[in-house]
C-alpha positions in Angstrom: 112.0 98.6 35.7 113.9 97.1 38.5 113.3 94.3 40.2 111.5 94.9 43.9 111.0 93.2 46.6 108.1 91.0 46.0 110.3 89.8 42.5 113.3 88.6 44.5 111.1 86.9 47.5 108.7 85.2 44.7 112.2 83.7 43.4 113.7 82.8 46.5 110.6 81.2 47.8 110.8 79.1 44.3 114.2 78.2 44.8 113.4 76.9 48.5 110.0 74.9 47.2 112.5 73.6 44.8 115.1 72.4 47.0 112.9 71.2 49.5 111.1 68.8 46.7 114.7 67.8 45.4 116.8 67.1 48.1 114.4 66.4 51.2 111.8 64.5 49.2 114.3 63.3 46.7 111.9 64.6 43.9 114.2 63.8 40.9 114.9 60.6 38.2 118.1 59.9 36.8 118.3 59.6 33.0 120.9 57.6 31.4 121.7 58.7 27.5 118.6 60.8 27.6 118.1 61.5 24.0 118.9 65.7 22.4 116.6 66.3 20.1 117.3 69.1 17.2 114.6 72.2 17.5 114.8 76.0 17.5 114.6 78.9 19.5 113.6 82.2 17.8 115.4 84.2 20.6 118.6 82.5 20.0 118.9 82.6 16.3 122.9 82.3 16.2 123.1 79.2 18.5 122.5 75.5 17.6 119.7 74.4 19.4 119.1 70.5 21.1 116.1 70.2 23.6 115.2 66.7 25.6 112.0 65.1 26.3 111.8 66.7 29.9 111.5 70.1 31.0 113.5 71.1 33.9 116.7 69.5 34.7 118.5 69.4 38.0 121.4 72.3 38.3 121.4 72.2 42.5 124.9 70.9 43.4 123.6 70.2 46.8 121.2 67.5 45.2 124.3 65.4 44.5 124.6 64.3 48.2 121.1 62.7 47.6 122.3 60.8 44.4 121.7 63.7 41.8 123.6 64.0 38.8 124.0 67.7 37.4 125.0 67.4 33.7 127.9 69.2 32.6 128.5 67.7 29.6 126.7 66.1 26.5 128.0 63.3 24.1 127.8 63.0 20.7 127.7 59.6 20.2 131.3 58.0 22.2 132.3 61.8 22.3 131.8 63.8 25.2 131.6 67.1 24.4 132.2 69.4 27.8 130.7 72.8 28.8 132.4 75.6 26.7 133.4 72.6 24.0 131.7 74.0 20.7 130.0 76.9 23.3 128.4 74.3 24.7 126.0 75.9 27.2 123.1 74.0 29.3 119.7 75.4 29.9 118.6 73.5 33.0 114.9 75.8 33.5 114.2 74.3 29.7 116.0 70.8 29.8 117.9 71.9 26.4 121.6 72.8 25.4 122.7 75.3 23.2 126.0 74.9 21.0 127.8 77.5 18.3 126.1 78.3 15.4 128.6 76.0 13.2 127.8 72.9 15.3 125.7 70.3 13.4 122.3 71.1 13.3 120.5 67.8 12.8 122.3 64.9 14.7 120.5 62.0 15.8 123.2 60.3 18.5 123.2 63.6 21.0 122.6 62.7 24.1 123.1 63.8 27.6 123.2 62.1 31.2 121.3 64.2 34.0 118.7 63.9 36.7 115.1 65.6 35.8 112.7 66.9 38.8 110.0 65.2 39.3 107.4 68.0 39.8 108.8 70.6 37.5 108.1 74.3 39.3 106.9 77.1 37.8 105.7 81.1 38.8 102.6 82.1 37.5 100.2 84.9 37.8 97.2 82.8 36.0 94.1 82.4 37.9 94.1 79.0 39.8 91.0 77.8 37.7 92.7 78.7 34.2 95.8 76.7 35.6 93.6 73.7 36.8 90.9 73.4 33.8 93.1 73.9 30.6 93.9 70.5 29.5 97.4 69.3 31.1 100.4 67.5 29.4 101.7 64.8 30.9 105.6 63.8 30.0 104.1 60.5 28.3 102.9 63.0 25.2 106.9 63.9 24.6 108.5 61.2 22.5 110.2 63.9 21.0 111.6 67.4 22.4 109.7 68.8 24.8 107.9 71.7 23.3 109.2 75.7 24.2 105.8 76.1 25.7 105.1 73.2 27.4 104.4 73.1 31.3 104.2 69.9 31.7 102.9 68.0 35.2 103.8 66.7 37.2 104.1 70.1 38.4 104.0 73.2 40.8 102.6 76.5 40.1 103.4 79.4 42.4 101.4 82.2 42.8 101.6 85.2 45.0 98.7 86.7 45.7 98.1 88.9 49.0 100.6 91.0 50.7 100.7 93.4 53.6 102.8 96.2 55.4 102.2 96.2 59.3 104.9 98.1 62.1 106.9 96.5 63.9 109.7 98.9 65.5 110.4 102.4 65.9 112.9 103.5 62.8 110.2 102.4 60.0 110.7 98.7 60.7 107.5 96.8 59.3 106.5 93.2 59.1 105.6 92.6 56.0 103.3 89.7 55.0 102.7 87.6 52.3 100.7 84.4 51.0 102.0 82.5 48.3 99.6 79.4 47.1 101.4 76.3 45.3 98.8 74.7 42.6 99.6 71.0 42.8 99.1 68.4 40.0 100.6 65.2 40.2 100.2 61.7 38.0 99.2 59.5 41.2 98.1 59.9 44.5 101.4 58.7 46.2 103.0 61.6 45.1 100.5 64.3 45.8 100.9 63.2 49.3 104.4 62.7 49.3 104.8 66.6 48.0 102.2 67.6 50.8 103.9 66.1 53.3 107.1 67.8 52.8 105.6 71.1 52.1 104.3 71.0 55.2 106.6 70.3 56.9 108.1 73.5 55.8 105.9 75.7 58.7 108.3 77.7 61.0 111.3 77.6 58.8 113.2 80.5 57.6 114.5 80.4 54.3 117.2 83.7 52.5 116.1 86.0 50.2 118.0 86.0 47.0 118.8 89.3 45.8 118.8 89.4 41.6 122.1 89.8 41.3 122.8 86.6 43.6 120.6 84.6 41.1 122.9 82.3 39.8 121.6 82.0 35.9 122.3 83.4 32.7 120.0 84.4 29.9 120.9 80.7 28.6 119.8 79.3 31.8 123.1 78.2 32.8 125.4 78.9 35.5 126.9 82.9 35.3 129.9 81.8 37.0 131.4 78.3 35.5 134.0 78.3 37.7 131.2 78.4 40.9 128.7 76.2 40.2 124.9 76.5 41.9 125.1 75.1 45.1 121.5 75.9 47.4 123.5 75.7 50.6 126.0 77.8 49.6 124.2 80.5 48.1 122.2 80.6 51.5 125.2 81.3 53.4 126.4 84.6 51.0 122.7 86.3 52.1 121.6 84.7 55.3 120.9 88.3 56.9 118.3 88.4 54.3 115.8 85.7 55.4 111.7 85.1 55.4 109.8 83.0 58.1 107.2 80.9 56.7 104.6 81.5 59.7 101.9 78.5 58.3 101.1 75.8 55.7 97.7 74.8 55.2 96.8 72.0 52.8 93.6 71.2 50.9 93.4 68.7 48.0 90.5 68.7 45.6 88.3 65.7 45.8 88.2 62.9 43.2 85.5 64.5 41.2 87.6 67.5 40.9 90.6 65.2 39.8 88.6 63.8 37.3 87.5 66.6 36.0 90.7 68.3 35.2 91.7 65.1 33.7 91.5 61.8 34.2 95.0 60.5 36.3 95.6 63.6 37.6 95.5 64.4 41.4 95.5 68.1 42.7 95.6 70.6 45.6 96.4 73.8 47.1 99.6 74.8 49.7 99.1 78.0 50.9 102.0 79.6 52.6 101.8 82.5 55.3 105.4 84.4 54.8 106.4 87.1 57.5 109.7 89.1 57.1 110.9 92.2 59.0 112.2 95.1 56.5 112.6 98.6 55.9 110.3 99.3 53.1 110.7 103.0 53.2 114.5 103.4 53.5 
């Protein structure tokens, strides 16, 4: 099936939560010599696999005017190792790299330099109380790789859940509508209000709608084209006559016995976005 509508919007509203975190909130830590750890991945049998302690690195090239570093290279000890050295290839969506089939399987001195999101971001269809009540891992219980299934919070889960057709012109124009809800869990307080704050503060912006062919990953999570890194600002500009207005952002966290009992340390709440965008749904 192809994708539709409502797949490339869900993305492109991910991307702009994303951005909006990293750059205007500064929601990312730099890691010196983070540490590779060896693991596997079923679906990529014929590739050496290395995988860090954190889940989802930073691959925006805008975030480097905000003190970001986007890894494009590992090291092996003093030996840097670039992309396409030993096919290496980086999966910033899973904080891992992948390297040929030949590379050494089990080294202990691979490392990699990079800056890691703060409140990783995720699309979900769960229900908002499986997402809240199932026990969440915190970063702290990764001394080691970070496990394929992990989701680990801090974190954002996005969800859509209603949407609507209304007319709007003569020709078949409609305004469609959409709400989108962002589960929040955070390690501290500070933060849950930091993220509010700047989520917010996203009510009556417009932000473009990424078509999937303008997506700029591979099935390895890195960039399709080497030679044009991901840059948000510039991928905005290649489809700003495709674009969503975020009409309202309401806020609601969950009171401290909520917090507790999800799990003791962790702070929560809702964002729930109102999305309008004028379309042609029948053409």
């Amino acid at each position: 099936m192809k994708p539709s509508f409502i797949n490339e919007l869900s993305a492109s509203f991910l991307m702009f939560v994303d951005h909006e975190i990293c750059h205007n909130a500064q929601g990312f830590l730099n890691i010196t010599s983070g540490t590779l750890y060896p693991s596997t991945d079923s679906s990529f049998q014929n590739y050496t696999t290395y995988q860090s302690e954190y889940r989802q690195w930073i691959a925006d090239g805008s975030i480097s005017g905000v003190g970001g570093n986007v890894a494009n290279s590992i090291y092996a000890g003093n030996t840097t190792i670039n992309k396409l050295d030993n096919g290496l290839k980086i999966d910033y969506g899973m904080g891992r790299v992948f390297l040929d089939d030949l590379f050494p399987k089990n080294l202990t001195n691979l490392t990699a330099s990079f800056s890691r999101k703060e409140f990783n971001v995720f699309l979900t269809s769960k229900d908002e109380m499986q997402l809240v009540m199932s026990d969440p891992i915190s970063y702290s219980q990764a001394a080691t790789g970070m496990s394929k299934s992990a989701e680990p919070y801090p974190l954002i889960y996005i969800k859509n859940f209603y949407g609507e057709n209304q007319p709007f012109a003569f020709g078949g124009m409609d305004e469609s509508q959409y709400e989108f809800r962002c589960t929040v869990l955070s390690n501290n307080a500070f933060k849950l209000d930091s993220i509010n704050s700047t989520l917010q503060d996203c009510a009556r912006k417009n932000f473009s709608i990424i078509p999937s062919s303008g997506i700029p990953f591979n099935i390895f999570g890195d960039f399709k084209d080497a030679s044009s890194p991901y840059n948000y600002f510039d991928l905005c500009s290649k489809f700003s006559n495709r674009s969503a207005y975020i009409d309202s952002v309401r806020i609601s966290k969950f009171d401290e016995k909520i917090n507790k009992v999800i799990k003791d340390g962790v702070w929560g709440g809702f964002i729930d976005f109102n999305i309008k965008t004028l379309r042609y749904p029948r053409v």
